[in-house]
Structure formats: structure tokens, C-alpha cells
C-alpha positions as CSV (number, residue, x, y, z in Angstrom):
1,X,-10.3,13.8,-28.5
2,X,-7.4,12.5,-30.5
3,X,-3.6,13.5,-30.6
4,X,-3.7,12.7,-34.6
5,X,-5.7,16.3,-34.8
6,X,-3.2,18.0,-37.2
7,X,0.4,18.0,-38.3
8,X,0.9,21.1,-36.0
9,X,-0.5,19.2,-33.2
10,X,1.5,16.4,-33.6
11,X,4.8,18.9,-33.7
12,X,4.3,20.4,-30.5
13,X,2.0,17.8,-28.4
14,X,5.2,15.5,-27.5
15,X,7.0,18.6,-25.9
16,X,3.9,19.2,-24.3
17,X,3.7,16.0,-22.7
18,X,7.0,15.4,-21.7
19,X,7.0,18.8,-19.6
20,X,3.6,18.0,-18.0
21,X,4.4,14.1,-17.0
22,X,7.8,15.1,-15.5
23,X,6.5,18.4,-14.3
24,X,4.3,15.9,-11.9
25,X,7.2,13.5,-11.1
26,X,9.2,16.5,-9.6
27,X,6.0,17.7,-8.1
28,X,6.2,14.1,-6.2
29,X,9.0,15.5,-4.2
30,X,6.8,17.8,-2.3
31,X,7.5,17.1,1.5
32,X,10.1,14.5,0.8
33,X,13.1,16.1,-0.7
34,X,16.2,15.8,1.5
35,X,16.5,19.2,2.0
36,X,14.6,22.4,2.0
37,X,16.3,24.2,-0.3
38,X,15.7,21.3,-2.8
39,X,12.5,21.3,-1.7
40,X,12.1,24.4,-3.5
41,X,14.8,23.7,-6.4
42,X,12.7,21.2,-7.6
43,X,9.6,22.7,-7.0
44,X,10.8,26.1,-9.4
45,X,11.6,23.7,-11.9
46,X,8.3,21.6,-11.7
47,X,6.7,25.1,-12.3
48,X,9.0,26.0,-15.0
49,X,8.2,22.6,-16.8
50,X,4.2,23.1,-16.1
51,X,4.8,26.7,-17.8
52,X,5.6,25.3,-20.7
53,X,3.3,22.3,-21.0
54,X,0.6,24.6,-20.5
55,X,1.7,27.5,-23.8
56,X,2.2,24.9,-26.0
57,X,-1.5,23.2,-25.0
58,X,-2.6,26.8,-25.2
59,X,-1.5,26.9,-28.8
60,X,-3.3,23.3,-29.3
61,X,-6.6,24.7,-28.1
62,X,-8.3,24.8,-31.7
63,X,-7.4,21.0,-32.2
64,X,-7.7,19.1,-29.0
65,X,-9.3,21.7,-26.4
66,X,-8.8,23.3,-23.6
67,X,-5.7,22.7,-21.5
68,X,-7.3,21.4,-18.7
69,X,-8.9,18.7,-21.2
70,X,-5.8,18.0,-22.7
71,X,-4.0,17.7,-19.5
72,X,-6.9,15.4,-18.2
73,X,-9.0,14.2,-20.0
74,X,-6.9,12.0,-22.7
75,X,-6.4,8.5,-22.4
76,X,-2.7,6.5,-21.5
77,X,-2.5,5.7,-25.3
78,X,-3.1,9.5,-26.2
79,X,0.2,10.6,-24.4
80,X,3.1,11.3,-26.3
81,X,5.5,12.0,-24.0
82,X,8.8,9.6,-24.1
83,X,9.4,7.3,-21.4
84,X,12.2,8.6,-19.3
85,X,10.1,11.5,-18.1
86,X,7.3,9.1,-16.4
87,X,10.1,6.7,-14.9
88,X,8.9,6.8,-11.1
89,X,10.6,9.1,-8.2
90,X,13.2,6.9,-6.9
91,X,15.4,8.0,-4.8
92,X,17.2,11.4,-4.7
93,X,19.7,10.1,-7.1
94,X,17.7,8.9,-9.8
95,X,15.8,11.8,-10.0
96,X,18.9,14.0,-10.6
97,X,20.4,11.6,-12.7
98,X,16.8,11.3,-15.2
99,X,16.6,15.5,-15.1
100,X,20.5,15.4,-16.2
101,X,19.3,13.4,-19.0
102,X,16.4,15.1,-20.0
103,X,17.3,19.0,-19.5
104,X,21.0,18.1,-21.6
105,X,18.3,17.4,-24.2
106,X,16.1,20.2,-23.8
107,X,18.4,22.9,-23.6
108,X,20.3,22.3,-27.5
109,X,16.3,21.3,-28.6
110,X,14.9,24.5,-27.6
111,X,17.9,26.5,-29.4
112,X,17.1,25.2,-32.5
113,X,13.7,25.3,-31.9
114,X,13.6,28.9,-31.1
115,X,13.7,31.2,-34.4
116,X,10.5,29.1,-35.2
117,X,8.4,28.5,-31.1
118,X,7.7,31.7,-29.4
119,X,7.8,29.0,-26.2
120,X,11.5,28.3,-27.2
121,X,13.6,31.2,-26.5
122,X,11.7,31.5,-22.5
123,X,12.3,28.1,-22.1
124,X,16.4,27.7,-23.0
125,X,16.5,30.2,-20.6
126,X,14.7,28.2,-17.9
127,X,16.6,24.7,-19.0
128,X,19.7,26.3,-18.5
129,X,19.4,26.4,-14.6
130,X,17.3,23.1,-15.0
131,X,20.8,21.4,-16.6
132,X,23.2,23.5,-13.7
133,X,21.7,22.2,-11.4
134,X,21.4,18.5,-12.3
135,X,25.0,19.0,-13.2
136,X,26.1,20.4,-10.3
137,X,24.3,17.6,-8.3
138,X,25.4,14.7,-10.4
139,X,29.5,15.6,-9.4
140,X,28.2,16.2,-5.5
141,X,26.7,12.3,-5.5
142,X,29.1,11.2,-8.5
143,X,32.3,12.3,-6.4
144,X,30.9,12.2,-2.7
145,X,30.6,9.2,-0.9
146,X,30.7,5.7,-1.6
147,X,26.9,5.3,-1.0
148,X,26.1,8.7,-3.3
149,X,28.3,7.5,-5.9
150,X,27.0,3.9,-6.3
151,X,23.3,5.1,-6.3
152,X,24.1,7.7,-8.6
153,X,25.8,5.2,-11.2
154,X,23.1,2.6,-10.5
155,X,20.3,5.5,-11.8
156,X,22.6,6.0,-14.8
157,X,22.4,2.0,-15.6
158,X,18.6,2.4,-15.2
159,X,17.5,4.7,-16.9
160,X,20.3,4.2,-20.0
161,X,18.1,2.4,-21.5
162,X,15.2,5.1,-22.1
163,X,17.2,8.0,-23.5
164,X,17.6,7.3,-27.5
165,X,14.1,7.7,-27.7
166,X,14.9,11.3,-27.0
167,X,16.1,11.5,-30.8
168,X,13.7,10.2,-32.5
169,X,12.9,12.3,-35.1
170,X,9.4,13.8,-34.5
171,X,7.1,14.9,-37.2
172,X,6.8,18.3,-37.9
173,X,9.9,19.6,-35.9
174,X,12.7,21.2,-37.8
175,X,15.4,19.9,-35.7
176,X,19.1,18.9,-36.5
177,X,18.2,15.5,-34.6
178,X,22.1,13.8,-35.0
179,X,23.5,17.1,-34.1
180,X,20.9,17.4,-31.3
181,X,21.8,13.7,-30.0
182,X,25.9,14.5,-30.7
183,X,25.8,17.3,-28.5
184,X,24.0,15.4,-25.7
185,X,26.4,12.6,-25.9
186,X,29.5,14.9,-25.2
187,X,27.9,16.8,-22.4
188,X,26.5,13.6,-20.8
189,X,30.2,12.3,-20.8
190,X,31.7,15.5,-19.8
191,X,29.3,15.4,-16.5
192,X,29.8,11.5,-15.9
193,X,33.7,11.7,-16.2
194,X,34.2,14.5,-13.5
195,X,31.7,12.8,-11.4
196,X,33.6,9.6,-11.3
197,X,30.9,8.0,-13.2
198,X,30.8,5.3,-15.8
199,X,28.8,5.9,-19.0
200,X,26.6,3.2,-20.1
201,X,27.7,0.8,-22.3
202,X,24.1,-0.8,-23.4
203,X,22.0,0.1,-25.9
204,X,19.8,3.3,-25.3
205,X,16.3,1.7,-26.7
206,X,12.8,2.3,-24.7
207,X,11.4,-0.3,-23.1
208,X,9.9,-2.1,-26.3
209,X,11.1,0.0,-29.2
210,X,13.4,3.1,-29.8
211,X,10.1,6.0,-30.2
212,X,7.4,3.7,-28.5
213,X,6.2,6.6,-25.9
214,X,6.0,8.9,-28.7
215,X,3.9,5.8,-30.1
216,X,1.5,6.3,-27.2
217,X,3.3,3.2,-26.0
218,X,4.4,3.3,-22.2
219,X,5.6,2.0,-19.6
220,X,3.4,0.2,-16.3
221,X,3.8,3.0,-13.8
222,X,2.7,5.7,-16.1
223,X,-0.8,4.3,-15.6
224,X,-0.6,5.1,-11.9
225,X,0.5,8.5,-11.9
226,X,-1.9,9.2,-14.8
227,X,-4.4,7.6,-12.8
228,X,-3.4,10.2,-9.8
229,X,-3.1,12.7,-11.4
230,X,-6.5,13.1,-13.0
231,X,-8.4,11.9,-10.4
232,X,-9.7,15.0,-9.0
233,X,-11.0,16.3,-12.2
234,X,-12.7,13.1,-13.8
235,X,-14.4,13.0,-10.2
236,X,-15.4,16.3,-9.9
237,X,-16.1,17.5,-14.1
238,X,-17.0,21.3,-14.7
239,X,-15.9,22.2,-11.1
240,X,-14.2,25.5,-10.8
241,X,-12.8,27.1,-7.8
């Protein structure tokens, strides 16, 4: 099985992936977040990011299988999701901090995308509340105490780093992409400077090379949780409940 399939394929897989592999990462937080009600927060928007992974593998089915195949059975190199969404857990901050990155792109990207992906229009919806309440947690740590606020600007400086890789262009995707990263810009600044936080000032490249997870290139602790993640299928193939 190979992601290279068809130019359709290629369009849509990197969405795909990115909702799956931080689907999981929020998933991590089962039995761990620091309250219940998070607990659940970031479970409903684990499941809203699984939703989507798993239409747009539906619509893949003719090129690269089933989704359960897609989801599990690919190699690390035949992921295409960038590399901020398979930065591990961290703490409470840096979670919030990498899904106020990622939903402030996802929201604008779906607009566009949604006079052309059935997905799209669902899934603005759903990124809405994703962004709110990243938002909404960002000024809480960015403004609360001196602890909050130094691990909160201490994910930002982290995780800088993996965010223009968000606009690269990806083939196949009709997509404004210097409007897109524009419009991410202003509402990542609008966020930071009621929270009392510092924008970055260094420069937003992956880990090797602006694009490199779209490359199939990623980072060391994607292994692991791909590793994880699959296990119980590669060990137990065919099995149904």
C-alpha cells in the first residue's frame, strides 16, 4: 500500500492523517487530565478529530483500502501528517497551546475547503469549539499564575518551530495558502497578546525542513506512538469483535 495512489489521494490523505495522529495524542489524556470536565473536553474533541480521519479514509477506500488498513497498517514513512500534531502529551499546557495552533489552522482551512469536501462544512463547525476552547484555555494559563503562565509560553517556544509546515502548499488542495497562513498569524497574536504571552520570534521550520512530515519525514516519537497505536491490530490481523 502506498500514499502516491492518486492525485486525489494525495489531496485529502495529509488531512486525514493529521486528524487521526492528534486524535490519539488527545486520546492520551484519558485518566490523566487535570480535571473531569477536561477529561471529557478533550475526549469530544479526540472523537471529533477521529470522525473526520475516518470520512476522508472512507473516501480513500478505492486507492489505499480499508480504513482500518490505512489507519494501521502503513508504515512511519507512509504518514503524511505534519509534525506538530504527533509532538508528544506534555503537560496540560502544551497540549492546549499545540491544539491552539492547529485548530486556528483548521478552522479558515476547512472554510475554504468547504464548497469543494462534503467533510468540510461538519468539520468548521466542530473546529470552531475545538479553537474556543484552546482559546479560552490559553488566556486562563496565559494570564493566571506565574507557574501557568511560564509553562504556557515555554509550549509556545516549543512547538514554534513546527507550525510553518502548516502552510505548505499541498497538492491537489485549492486553498488560498498565504491568506490561510495570514489569518492564522493575526489570530495567534490576538490570543497570545491578551494572554500575556510572547509570540515567537524564531523561525517556524519543522524539524529538518519546512513540509518534511508531509514528506513522510518525522519526528523520533512518532515511531512510539505509531508503534502503540497499531499494536493490537498487527498482533491480532482479521480479528473482529
Amino acid at each position: 500500500m502506498t500514499p502516491t495512489a492518486s492525485p486525489t489521494a494525495l489531496a485529502t490523505l495529509p488531512l486525514a492523517d493529521d486528524a487521526l495522529v492528534l486524535s490519539h495524542r488527545l486520546g492520551e489524556w484519558a485518566g490523566h487530565a487535570p480535571v473531569l470536565e477536561e477529561e471529557l473536553a478533550l475526549a469530544n474533541i479526540a472523537l471529533d478529530l477521529l470522525g473526520q480521519a475516518r470520512s476522508l479514509y472512507a473516501g480513500l477506500r478505492e486507492e489505499l483500502g480499508t480504513e482500518d488498513e490505512i489507519a494501521y497498517l502503513r508504515d512511519e514513512r507512509e504518514f503524511l501528517n505534519c509534525q506538530l500534531v504527533e509532538q508528544p502529551r506534555g503537560d496540560f499546557a502544551h497540549t492546549i497551546v499545540r491544539q491552539l495552533f492547529f485548530s486556528t489552522y483548521q478552522q479558515p482551512l476547512y472554510t475554504q475547503l468547504a464548497p469543494a469536501l462534503p467533510l468540510a462544512e461538519k468539520a468548521v463547525r466542530e473546529t470552531a469549539y475545538h479553537r474556543d476552547h484552546a482559546e479560552q484555555w490559553t488566556l486562563r494559563l496565559g494570564d493566571g499564575t506565574v507557574e501557568s503562565h511560564a509553562r504556557t509560553q515555554r509550549a509556545a517556544d516549543a512547538l514554534w518551530r513546527f507550525t510553518g509546515e502548516l502552510f505548505q502548499p499541498v497538492e491537489g488542495l485549492d486553498v488560498r495558502w498565504e491568506e490561510l497562513e495570514e489569518e492564522w498569524s493575526a489570530g495567534i497574536a490576538d490570543v497570545f497578546g491578551r494572554a500575556g504571552l510572547t509570540v515567537p520570534e524564531s523561525p517556524r521550520t519543522g524539524a529538518w525542513t519546512a513540509g518534511a512530515g508531509r514528506q513522510g519525514l518525522h519526528t523520533e516519537p512518532f515511531g512510539r506512538m505509531l508503534a502503540e497505536m497499531q499494536y493490537l491490530h498487527r498482533s491480532h490481523p482479521g480479528a473482529t469483535w
